[in-house]
C-alpha positions, 0 to 999 in steps of 0.5 A, a space after each residue: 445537812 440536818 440529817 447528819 447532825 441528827 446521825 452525829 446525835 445518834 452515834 454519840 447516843 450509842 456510845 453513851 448507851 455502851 458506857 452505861 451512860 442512859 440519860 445522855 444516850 436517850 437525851 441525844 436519841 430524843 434530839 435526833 428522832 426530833 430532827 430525823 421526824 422534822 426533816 425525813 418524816 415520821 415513816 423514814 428508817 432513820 426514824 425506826 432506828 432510832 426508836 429501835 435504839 431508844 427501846 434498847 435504852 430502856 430495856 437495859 433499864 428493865 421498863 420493858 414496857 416502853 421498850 416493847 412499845 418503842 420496839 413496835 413502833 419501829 416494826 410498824 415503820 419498817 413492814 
């Protein structure tokens, strides 16, 4: 199931993300959004998580605003 592979992506990214690791974490969270998009599409919740989580990448990297656009992007998939 593509979906899985797409969570396995994403939990390797957090991991990656609590280790400071930010290019690997947003290289795996750009793999599963492409998974997540192809297989449940643009408006799913997994999708809007991962944005979420993308967003906070780059909020630890102080590019506030692609973290703010990111942020927004899932808002509008989850209102």
């Amino acid at each position: 199931d593509h979906s899985k592979v797409a969570d396995a992506y994403n939990n390797m990214a957090i991991v990656y993300r609590a280790q400071g690791n930010y290019e690997e974490a947003m290289n795996l969270y750009k793999k599963s959004l492409e998974i997540y998009k192809k297989n449940l599409g643009e408006d799913h919740s997994s999708v809007a998580d991962t944005y979420n989580n993308m967003a906070i990448v780059y909020q630890a990297l102080e590019d506030y605003e692609e973290a703010m656009k990111l942020y927004n992007k899932s808002l509008e998939i989850n209102k």
